[in-house]
C-alpha positions in Angstrom: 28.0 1.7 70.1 27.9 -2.3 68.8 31.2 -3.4 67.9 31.9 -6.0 65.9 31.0 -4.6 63.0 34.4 -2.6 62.3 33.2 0.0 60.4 30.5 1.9 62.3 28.2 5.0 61.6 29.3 8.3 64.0 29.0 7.5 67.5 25.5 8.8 69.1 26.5 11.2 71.5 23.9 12.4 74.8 21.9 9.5 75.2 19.2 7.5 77.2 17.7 4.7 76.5 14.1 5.0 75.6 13.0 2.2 72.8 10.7 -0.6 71.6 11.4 -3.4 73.7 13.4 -6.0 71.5 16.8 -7.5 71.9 18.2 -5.4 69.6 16.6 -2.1 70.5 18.0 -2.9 74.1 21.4 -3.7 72.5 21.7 0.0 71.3 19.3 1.8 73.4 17.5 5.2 71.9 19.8 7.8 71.5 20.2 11.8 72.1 22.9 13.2 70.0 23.7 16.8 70.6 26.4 19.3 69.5 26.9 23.0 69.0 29.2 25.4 70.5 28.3 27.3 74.0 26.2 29.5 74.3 26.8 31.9 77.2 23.8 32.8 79.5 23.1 34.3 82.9 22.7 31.8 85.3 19.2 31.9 86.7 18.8 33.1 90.2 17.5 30.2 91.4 16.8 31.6 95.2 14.8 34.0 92.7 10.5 33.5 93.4 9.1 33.2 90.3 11.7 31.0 88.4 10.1 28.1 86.5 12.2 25.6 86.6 9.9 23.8 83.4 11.3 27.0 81.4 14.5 26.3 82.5 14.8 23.2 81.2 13.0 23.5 78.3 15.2 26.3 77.0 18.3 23.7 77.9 16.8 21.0 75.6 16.3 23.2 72.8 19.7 24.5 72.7 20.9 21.0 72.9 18.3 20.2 70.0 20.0 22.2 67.7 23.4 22.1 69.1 23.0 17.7 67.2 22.7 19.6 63.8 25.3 21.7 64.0 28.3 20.5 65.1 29.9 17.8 63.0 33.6 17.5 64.7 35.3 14.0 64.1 37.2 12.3 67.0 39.0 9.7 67.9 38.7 8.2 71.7 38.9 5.3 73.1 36.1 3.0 74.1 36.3 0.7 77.3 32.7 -1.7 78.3 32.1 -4.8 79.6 31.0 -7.5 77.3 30.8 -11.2 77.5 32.1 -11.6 81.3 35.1 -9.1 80.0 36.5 -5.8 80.1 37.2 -4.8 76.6 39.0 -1.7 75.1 38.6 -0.6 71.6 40.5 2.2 69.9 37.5 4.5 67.5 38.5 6.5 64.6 35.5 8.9 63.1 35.5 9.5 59.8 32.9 11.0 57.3 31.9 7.7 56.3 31.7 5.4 59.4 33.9 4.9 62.1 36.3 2.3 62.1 37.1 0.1 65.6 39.2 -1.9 67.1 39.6 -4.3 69.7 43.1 -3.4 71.4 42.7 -4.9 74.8 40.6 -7.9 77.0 40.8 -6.8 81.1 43.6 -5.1 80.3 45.8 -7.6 78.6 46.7 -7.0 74.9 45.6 -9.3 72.4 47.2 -12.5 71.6 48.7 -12.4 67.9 45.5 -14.9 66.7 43.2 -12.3 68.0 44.8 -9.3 66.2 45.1 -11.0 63.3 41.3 -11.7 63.4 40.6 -7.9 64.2 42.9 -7.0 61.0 40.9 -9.5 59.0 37.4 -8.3 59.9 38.3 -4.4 59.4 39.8 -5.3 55.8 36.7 -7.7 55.2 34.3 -4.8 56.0 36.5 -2.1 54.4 35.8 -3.9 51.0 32.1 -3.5 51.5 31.1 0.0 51.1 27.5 -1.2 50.9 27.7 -1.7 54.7 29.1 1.0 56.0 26.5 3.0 54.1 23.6 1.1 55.6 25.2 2.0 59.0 25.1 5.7 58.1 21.7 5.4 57.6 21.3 3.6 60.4 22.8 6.3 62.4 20.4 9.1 60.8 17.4 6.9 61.8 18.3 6.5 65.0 19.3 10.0 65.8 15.8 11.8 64.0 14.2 9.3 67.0 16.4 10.6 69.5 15.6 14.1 68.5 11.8 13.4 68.6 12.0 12.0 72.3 14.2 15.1 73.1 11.5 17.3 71.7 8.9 15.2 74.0 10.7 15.7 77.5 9.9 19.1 78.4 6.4 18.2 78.2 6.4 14.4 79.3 7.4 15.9 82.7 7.2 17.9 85.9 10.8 19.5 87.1 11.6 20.3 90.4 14.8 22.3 91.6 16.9 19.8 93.5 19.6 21.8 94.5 23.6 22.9 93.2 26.7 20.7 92.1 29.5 23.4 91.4 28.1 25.5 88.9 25.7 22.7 87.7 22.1 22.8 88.5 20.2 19.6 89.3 16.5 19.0 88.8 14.6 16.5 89.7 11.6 15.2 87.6 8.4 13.2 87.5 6.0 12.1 84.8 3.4 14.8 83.4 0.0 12.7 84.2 -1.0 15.4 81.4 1.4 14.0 78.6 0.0 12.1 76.5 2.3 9.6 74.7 1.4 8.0 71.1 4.4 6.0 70.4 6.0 3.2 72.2 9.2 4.7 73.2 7.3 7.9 74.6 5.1 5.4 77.0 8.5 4.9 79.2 8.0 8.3 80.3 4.8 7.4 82.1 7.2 5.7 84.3 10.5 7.2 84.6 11.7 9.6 87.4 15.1 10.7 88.0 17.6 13.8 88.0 19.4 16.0 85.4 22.4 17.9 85.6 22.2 21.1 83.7 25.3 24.1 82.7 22.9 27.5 83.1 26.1 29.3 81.3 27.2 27.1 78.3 23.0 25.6 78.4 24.4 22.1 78.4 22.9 19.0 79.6 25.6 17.3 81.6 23.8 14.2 83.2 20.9 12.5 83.3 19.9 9.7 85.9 16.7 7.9 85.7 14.9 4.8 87.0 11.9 2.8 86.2 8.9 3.4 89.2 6.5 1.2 87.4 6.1 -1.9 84.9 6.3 -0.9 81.4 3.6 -2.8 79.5 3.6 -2.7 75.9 0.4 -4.3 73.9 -1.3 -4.7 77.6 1.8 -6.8 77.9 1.2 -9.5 74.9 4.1 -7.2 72.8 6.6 -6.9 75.6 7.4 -5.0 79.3 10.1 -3.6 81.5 10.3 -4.5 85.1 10.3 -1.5 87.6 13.2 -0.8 89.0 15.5 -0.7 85.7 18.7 2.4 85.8 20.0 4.4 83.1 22.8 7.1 83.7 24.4 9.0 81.0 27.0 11.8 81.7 29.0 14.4 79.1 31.5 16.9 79.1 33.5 19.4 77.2 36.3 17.5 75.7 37.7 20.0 74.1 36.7 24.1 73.9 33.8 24.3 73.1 32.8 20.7 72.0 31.2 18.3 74.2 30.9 14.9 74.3 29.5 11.5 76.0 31.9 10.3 78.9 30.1 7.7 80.4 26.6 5.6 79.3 25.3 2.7 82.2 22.0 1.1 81.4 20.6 -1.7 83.5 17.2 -3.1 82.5 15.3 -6.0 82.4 12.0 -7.2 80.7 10.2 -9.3 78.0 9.2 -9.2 74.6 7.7 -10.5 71.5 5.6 -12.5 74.1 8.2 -15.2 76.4 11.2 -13.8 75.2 13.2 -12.4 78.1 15.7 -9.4 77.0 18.4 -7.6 79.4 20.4 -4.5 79.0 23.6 -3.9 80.5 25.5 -1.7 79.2 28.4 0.1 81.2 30.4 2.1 79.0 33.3 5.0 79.3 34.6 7.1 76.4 38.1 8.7 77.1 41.3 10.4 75.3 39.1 12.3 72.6 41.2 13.9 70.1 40.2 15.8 67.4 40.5 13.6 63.6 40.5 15.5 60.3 37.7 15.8 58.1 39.2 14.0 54.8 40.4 10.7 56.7 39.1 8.1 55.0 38.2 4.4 56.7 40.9 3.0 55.1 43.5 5.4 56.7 41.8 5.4 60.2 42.1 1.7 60.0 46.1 2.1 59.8 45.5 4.3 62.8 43.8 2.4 64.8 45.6 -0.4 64.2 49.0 1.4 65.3 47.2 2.5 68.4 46.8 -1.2 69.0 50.5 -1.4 68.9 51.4 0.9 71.3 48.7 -0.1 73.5 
């Protein structure tokens, strides 16, 4: 999530970054946004011959398809990335119509009175304009009908391979389909991605995924923009409260150029913590009192 903005659109939830190559796309990275309560399962046998681990996962991905349309649970957490050389700390309130946030601490120092008076200023600016907080909504929808597309895509944009146990979590390992056939920018990463995922076979959640870029990405034979090999992504989730899950932790490392010479970087290393449960008719204007006394009592 960008902050800044003070009032933001719901928080994207399961997410890797798959996008067009500009410096904003980078900035917020495609997202995968999943939610709906477990759904228990046998656990597949997996010393079993026979078991396709393809079906596996593909029966994972759908249940985490609709589990994004179902679940609509508001939280508050708190939100702690790098940015600017920095370790900053933001207290998040959901509410039905954005999320308000705050900054609350800089590498783990409070902030001085000048600074909180400048956080208190931008969250009453934006409070005032509805018009923006509506355009982030939508912002939000757009980016998460993407999300769902590439979701849709990955059972079939790769091979999987069982790659052994953690607990009762099953990892698989996978490769690019030289079969798939990708007709929109964001789908051609896939042609060059390989990494791990981290699957519940009883509640049929996706816990983690791990990736890397083998190849160069090139997009308009590399006149519109590319990724260098080599670039990370890791995203991990967990059940923060019965039967709701969320995203933990989101680190993206890449590198490239677009729009011909213009050289672009994401780093992103973000960790989401202390989810609690916010009711459905809080309004902006009351989660920026909360926020605001979370600040305090920082």
């Amino acid at each position: 999530m960008q902050h800044g903005g003070g009032v933001q659109a719901h928080r994207s939830h399961f997410a890797f970054p798959i996008s067009w190559p500009s410096a904003a796309a980078f900035s917020s990275a495609g997202l995968l946004l999943f939610f709906l309560m477990p759904v228990r399962a046998s656990a597949p046998n997996l010393d079993r011959p026979g078991q396709n681990p393809n079906t596996f996962v593909r029966e994972i991905l759908q249940h985490e398809c609709a589990a994004q349309l179902q679940d609509h649970a508001l939280w508050s957490y708190r939100e702690t990335k790098h940015e600017d050389g920095n370790l900053n700390t933001y207290s998040v309130y959901q509410t039905s119509r954005g999320e308000i946030d705050r900054l609350v601490s800089i590498n783990g120092h409070p902030l001085s009175s000048a600074r909180a008076a400048d956080e208190d200023a931008r969250i009453s600016k934006l409070l005032h304009h509805p018009r923006e907080m509506r355009s982030a909504q939508r912002k939000a929808a757009e980016d998460g009908d993407r999300a769902r597309n590439l979701l849709k895509m990955f059972p079939d944009a790769f091979l999987f391979q069982y790659d052994g146990k953690v607990g009762a979590f099953v990892r698989v390992a996978f490769r690019p389909n030289p079969q798939f056939h990708a007709d929109t920018r964001p789908a051609q990463v896939f042609h060059h991605m390989e990494g791990t995922i981290l699957l519940d076979p009883l509640d049929k959640r996706l816990i983690a995924i791990r990736g890397r870029l083998t190849s160069e990405v090139k997009f308009g034979y590399g006149l519109l923009g590319y990724l260098d090999p080599g670039g990370t992504f890791e995203v991990q989730q967990k059940e923060v409260s019965p039967g709701y899950w969320e995203v933990t932790l989101m680190h993206v490392d890449m590198r490239g150029k677009a729009l011909f010479f213009k050289t672009i970087g994401a780093y992103e290393d973000e960790r989401y913590t202390d989810f609690k449960r916010v009711p459905a008719n809080t309004s902006p204007e009351q989660a920026a009192v909360l926020v605001r006394q979370n600040a305090s009592g920082d």
